[in-house]
C-alpha positions as a printed NumPy array, in Angstrom:
array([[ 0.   ,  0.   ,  0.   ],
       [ 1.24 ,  3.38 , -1.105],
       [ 1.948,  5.948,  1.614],
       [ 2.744,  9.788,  1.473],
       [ 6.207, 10.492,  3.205],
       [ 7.808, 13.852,  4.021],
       [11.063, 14.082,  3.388],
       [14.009, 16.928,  3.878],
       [16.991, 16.731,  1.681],
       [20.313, 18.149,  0.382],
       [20.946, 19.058, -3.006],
       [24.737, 18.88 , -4.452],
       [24.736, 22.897, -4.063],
       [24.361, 22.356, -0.593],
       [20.57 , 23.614, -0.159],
       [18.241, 21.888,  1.679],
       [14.767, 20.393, -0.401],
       [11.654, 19.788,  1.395],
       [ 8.759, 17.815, -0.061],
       [ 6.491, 14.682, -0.307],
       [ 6.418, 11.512, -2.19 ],
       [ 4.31 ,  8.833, -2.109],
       [ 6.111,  4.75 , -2.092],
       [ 5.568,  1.504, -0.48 ],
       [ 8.015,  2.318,  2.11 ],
       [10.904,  4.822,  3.41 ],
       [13.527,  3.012,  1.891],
       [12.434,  3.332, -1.593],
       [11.67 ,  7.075, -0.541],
       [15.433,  7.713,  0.035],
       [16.44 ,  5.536, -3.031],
       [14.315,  7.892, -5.114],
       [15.639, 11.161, -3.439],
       [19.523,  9.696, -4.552],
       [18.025,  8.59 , -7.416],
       [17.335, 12.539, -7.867],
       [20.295, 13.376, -7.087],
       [19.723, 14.536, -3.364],
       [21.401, 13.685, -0.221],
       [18.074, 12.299,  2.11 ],
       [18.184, 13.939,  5.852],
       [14.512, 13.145,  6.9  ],
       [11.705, 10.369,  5.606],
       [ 8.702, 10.406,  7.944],
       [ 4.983, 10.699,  7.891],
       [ 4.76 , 13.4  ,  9.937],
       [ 6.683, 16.822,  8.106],
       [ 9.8  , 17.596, 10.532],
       [ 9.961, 21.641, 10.914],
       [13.291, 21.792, 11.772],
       [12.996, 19.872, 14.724],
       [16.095, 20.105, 16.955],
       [18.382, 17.245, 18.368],
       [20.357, 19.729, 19.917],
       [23.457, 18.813, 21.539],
       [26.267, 20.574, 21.14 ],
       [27.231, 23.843, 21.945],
       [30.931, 25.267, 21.068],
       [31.828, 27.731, 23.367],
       [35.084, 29.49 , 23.728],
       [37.28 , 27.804, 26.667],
       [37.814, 30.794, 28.88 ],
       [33.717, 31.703, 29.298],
       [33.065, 28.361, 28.98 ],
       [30.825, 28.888, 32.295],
       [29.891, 31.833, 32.259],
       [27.732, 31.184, 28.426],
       [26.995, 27.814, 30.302],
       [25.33 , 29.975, 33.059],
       [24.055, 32.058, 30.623],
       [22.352, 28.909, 28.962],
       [20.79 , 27.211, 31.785],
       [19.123, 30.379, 33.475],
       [17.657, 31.669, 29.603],
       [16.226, 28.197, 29.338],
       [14.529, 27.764, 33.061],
       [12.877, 31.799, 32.286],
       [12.21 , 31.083, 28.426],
       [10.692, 27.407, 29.43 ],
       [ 8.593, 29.624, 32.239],
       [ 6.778, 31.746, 29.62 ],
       [ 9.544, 34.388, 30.597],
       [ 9.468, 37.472, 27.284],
       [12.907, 37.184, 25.933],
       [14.273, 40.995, 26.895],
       [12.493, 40.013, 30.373],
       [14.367, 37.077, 30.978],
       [17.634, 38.835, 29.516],
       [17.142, 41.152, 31.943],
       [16.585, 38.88 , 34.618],
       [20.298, 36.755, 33.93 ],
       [22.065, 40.005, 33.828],
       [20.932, 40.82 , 37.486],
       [21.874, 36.91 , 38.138],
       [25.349, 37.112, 36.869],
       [27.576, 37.571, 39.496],
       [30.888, 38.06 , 37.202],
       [30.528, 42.361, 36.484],
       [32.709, 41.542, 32.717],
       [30.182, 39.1  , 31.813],
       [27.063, 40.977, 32.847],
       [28.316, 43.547, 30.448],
       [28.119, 40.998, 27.846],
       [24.632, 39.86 , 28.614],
       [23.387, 43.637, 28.994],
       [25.469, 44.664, 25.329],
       [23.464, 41.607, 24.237],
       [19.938, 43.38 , 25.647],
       [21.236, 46.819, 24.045],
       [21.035, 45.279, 20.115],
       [18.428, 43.089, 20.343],
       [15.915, 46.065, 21.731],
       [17.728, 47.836, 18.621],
       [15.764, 45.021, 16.389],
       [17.863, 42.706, 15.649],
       [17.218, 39.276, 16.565],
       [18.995, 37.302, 19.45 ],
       [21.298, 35.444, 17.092],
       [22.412, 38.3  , 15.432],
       [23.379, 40.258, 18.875],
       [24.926, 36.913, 20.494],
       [27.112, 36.818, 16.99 ],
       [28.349, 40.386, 18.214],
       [30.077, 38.679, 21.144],
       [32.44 , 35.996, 18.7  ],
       [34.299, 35.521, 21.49 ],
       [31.416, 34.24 , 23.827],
       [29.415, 32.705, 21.414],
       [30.445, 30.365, 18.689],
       [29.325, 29.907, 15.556],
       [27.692, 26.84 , 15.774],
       [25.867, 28.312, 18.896],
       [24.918, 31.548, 17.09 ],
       [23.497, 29.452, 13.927],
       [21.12 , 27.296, 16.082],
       [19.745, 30.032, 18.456],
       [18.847, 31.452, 14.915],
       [17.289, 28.329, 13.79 ],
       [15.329, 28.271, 17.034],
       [14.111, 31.508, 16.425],
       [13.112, 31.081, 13.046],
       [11.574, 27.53 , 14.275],
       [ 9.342, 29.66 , 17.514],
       [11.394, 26.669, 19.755],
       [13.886, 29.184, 21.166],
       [13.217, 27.283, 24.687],
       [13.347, 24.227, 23.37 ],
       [17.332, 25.099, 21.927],
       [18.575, 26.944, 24.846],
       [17.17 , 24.174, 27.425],
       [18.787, 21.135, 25.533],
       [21.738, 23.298, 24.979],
       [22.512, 23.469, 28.651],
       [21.798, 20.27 , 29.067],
       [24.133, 19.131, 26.344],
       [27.004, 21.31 , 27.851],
       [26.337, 19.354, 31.718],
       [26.513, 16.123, 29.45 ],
       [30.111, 17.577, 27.605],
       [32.022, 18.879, 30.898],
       [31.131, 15.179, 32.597],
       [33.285, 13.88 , 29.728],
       [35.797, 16.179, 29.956],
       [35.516, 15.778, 33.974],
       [36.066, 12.16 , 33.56 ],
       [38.876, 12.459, 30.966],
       [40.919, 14.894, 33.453],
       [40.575, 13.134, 36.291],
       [42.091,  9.974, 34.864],
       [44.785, 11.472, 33.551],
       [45.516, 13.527, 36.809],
       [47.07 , 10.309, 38.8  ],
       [49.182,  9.298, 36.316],
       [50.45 , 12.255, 35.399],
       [51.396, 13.297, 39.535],
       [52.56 ,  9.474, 40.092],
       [54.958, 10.647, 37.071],
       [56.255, 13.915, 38.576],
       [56.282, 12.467, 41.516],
       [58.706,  9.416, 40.817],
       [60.877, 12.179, 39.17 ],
       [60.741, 14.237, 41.756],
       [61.974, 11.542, 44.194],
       [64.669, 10.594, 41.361],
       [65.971, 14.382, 41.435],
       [65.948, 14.615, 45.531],
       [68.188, 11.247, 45.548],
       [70.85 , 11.975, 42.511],
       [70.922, 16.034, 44.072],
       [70.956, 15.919, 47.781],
       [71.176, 11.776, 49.369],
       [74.162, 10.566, 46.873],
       [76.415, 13.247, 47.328],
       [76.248, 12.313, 51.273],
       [77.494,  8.69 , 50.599],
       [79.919, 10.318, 48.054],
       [81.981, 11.518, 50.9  ],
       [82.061,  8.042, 52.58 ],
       [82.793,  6.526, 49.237],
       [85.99 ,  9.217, 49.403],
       [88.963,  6.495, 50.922],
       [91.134,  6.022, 48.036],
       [91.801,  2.368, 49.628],
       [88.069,  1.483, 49.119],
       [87.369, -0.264, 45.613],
       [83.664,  1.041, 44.574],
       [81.569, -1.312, 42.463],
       [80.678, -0.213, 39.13 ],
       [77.305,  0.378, 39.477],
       [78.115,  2.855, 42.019],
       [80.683,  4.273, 40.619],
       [78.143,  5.327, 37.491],
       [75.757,  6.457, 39.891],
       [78.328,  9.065, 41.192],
       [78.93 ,  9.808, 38.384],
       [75.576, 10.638, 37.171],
       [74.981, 12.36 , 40.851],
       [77.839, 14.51 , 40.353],
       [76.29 , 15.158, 36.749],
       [72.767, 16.352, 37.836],
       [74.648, 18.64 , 40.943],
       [76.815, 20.588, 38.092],
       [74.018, 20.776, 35.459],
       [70.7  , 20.545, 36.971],
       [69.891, 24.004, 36.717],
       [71.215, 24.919, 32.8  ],
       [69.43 , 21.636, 32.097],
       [66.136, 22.822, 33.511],
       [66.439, 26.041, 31.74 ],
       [66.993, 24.817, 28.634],
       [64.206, 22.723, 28.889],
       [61.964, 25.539, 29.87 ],
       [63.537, 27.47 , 26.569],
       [62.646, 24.576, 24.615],
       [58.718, 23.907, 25.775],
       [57.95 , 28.037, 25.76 ],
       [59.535, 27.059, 21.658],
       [57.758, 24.488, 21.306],
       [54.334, 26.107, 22.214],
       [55.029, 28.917, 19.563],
       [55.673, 26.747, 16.959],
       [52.462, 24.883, 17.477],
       [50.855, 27.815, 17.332],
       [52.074, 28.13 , 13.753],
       [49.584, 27.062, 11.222],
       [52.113, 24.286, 10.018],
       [53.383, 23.269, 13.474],
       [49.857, 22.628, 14.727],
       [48.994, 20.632, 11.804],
       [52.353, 18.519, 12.35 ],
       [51.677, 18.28 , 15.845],
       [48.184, 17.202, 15.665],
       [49.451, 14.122, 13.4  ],
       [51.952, 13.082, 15.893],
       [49.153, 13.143, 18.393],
       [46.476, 10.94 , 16.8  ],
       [49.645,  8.39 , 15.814],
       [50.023,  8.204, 19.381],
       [49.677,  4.692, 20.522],
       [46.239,  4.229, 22.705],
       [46.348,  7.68 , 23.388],
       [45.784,  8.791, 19.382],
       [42.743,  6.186, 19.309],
       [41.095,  8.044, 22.369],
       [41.911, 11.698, 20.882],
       [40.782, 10.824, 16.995],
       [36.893,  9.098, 19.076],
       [36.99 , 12.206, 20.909],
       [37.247, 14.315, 17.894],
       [34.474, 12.418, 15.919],
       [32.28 , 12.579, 18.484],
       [32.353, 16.365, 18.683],
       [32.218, 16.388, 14.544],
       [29.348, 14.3  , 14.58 ],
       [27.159, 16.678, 17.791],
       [27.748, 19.421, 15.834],
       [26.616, 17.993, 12.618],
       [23.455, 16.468, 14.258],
       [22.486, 19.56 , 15.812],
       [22.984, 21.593, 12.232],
       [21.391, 19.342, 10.145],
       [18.475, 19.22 , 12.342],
       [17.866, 22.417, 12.088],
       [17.606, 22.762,  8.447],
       [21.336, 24.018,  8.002],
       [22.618, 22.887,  4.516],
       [24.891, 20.376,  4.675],
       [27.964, 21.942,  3.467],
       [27.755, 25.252,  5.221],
       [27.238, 22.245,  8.818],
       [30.376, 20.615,  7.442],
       [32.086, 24.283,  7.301],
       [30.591, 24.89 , 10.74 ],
       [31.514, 21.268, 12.272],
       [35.25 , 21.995, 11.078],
       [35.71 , 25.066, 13.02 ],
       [34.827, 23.607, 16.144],
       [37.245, 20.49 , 15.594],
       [40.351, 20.668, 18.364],
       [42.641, 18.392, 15.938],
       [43.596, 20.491, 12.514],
       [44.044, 17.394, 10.841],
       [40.937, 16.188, 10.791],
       [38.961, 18.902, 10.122],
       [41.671, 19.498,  7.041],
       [40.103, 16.664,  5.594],
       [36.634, 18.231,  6.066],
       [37.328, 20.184,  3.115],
       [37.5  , 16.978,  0.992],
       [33.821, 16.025,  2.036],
       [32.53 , 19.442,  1.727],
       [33.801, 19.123, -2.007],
       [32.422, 15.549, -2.327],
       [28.961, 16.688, -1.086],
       [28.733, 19.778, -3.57 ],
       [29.561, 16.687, -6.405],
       [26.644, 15.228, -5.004],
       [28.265, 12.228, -3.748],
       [26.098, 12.035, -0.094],
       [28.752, 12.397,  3.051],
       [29.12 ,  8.813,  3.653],
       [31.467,  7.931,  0.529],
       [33.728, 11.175,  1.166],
       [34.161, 11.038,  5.062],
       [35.269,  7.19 ,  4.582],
       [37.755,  8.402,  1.597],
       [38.79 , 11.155,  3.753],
       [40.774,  8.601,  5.921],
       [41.028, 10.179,  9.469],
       [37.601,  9.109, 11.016],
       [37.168,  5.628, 12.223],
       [35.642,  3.309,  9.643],
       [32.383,  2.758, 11.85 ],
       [31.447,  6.871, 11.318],
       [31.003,  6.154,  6.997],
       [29.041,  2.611,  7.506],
       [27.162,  4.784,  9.948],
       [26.251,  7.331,  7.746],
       [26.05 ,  5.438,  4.671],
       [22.534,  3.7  ,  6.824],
       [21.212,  7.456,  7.19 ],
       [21.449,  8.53 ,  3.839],
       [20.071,  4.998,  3.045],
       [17.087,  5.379,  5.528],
       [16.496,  9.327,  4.637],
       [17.586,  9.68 ,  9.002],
       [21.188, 11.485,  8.545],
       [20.299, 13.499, 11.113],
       [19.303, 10.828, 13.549],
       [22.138,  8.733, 12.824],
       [24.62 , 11.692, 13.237],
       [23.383, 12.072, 16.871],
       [23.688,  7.807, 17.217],
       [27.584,  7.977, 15.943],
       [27.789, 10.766, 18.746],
       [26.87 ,  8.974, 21.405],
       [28.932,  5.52 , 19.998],
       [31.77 ,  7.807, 20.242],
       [31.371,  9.543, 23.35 ],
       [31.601,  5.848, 24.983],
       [34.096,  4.554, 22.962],
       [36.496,  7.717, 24.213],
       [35.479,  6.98 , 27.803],
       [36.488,  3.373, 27.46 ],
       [40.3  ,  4.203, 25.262],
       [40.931,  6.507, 28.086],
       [40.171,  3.707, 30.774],
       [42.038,  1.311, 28.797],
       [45.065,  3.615, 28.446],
       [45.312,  4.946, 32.223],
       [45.092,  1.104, 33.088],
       [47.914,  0.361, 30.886],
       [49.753,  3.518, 31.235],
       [49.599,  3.703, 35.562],
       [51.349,  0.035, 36.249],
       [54.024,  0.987, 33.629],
       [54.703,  4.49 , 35.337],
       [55.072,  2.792, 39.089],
       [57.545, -0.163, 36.936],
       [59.889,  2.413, 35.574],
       [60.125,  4.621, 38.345],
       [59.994,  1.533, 40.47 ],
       [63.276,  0.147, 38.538],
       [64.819,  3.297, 38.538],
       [64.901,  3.929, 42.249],
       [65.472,  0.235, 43.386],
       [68.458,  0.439, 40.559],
       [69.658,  3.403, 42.957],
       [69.093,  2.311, 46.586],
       [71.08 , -1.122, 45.274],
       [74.166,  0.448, 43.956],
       [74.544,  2.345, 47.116],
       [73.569, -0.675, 49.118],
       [76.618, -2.619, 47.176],
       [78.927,  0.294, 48.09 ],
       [77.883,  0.27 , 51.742],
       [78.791, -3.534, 51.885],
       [81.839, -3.209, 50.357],
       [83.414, -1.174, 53.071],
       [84.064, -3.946, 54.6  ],
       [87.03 , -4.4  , 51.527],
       [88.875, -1.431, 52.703],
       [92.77 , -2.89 , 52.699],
       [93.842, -2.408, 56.512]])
């Protein structure tokens, strides 16, 4: 039996199509749309006005909580019937940070000039991102401006729990680290040089590991301090060649080739590509100016290089599946993925599915590399200092060789 399906798609220009047709089922909807010549984003019965999945807002780092603030309180007053210049006014009063009640009140000041809340917020480029100014506007042009702001702040609660978690497994290792180096530095600079002087009789034969450990004691006393600076010199280089549009790219590759810790950093990364994309192709936003938008919020310059490459694909026409997959950088799961929602006319659905695959998957390569990475710190450092405490336990015992 024939049924009438709404559908939403892209064109290879990028623009979104809207529209019914009537078939047997959805799949032979979305087979018609490609058929066409159209990238399928939505087959339902009922019509989809830019419904929102919204997830993901990209904030910038240092007012990450104060636009979270911002998000949450707009929501609770919007969701409360609250007018929009009422509740503005209302969250300035709230904010108890005077630089960022300026922001909220410059905000007020434009859109009581008449123009709409996406186009003040997008005043404010350093507060508000792109992506973030872009859905606000869909919301607005949708009448679900509560609806954006409220699963906006709950998307950010949902993002700084990940990035909660992924800190605070990384914290241990990282101060078991500088603390077994810290212990190593405190033994070669201050408790060697003590047994140095009873190691001083030029009747007593030292063994050879102690002997090197002197050595290496007396090495770290002379040249601790020109060593440290010139590492110092070296990581304040470092950083400013990162910051170099070539050195972050070539630092960025190193990092995702990064045993276990690459896997969990490239997850990471396609997780965030595929929030933003869900939320933007939700709401209507063509696909290549999402893919343009998804790209700028991407921490890792070498994957969101390759975004280019499906941005050009999609103009060809060729869906997103087939040019993500060539693109090489995102794991293989993300263009089988992808390939089912252009298939089943739910790309938009299927973005926000790969999201949440991803957002597990980077939980679990972080667990898996701070349980590989903690036993092999407290090895080393546990060879290192036992390697220490023995050579000057073999020169204590041979004292007792000192010719009489």
């Amino acid at each position: 039996m024939a049924t009438t399906f709404f559908f939403r798609a892209v064109a290879s220009d990028g623009k979104p199509r809207t529209g019914t047709l009537t078939a047997e089922n959805d799949k032979l909807v979305a087979s018609e749309l490609r058929r066409q010549g159209l990238v399928p984003v939505y087959i339902g019965l009922n019509k989809k006005s830019g419904g929102f999945e919204l997830k993901l807002p990209a904030f910038n780092r240092g007012h990450r909580k104060d636009v979270l603030f911002f998000t949450q309180e707009l929501a609770t007053l919007l969701n409360a019937g609250v007018p929009l210049d009422r509740a503005l006014s209302i969250v300035a009063q709230l904010t108890s940070r005077g630089d960022f009640r300026s922001v909220v009140l410059d905000v007020m000041r434009i859109l009581k000039g008449g123009k709409s809340l996406a186009d003040s917020l997008a005043t404010r480029p350093s507060h508000f991102s792109e992506l973030y100014v872009n859905m606000v506007r869909a919301g607005e042009a949708s009448g679900s401006l509560a609806q954006i702001f409220d699963r906006l702040s709950e998307f950010e609660r949902t993002r700084d729990d990940l990035r909660g978690y992924i800190v605070s497994s990384l914290i241990y290792p990282c101060l078991l680290t500088l603390v077994g180096l810290g212990s190593i530095f405190v033994l070669l600079n201050f408790v060697v040089p003590r047994f140095a002087l009873i190691f001083s009789d030029p009747r007593m034969k030292i063994p050879t590991p102690t002997l090197i450990l002197l050595e290496v004691s007396a090495l770290v006393q002379a040249y601790w301090l020109p060593a440290a600076l010139t590492m110092v010199v070296a990581v304040v280089l470092f950083q400013v060649y990162i910051r170099t549009k070539a050195g972050r790219l070539w630092w960025d590759t190193i990092r995702l080739r990064m045993p276990l810790l690459g896997d969990a950093l490239r997850k990471a990364e396609t997780a965030r590509f595929a929030r933003a994309m869900g939320t933007l192709v939700a709401a209507s936003v063509p696909l290549v100016q999402s893919i343009g938008i998804a790209r700028g919020i991407l921490n890792n310059r070498r994957m969101a290089g390759t975004l280019e490459q499906v941005a050009q694909g999609v103009k060809r026409g060729e869906g997103i599946a087939g040019p993500l997959t060539r693109a090489g950088e995102f794991p293989p799961l993300a263009g089988h993925l992808l390939s089912v929602g252009e298939e089943t006319g739910h790309l938009d659905t299927m973005f926000n599915r790969m999201a949440d695959i991803y957002d597990g998957e980077t939980r679990t390569a972080i667990r898996r590399f701070t349980a590989l990475f903690e036993p092999l710190i407290i090895l080393v450092m546990g060879l290192v200092v036992g390697s220490l405490i023995m050579s000057l336990m073999l020169a204590i015992t041979s004292i007792n060789d000192i010719a009489i």
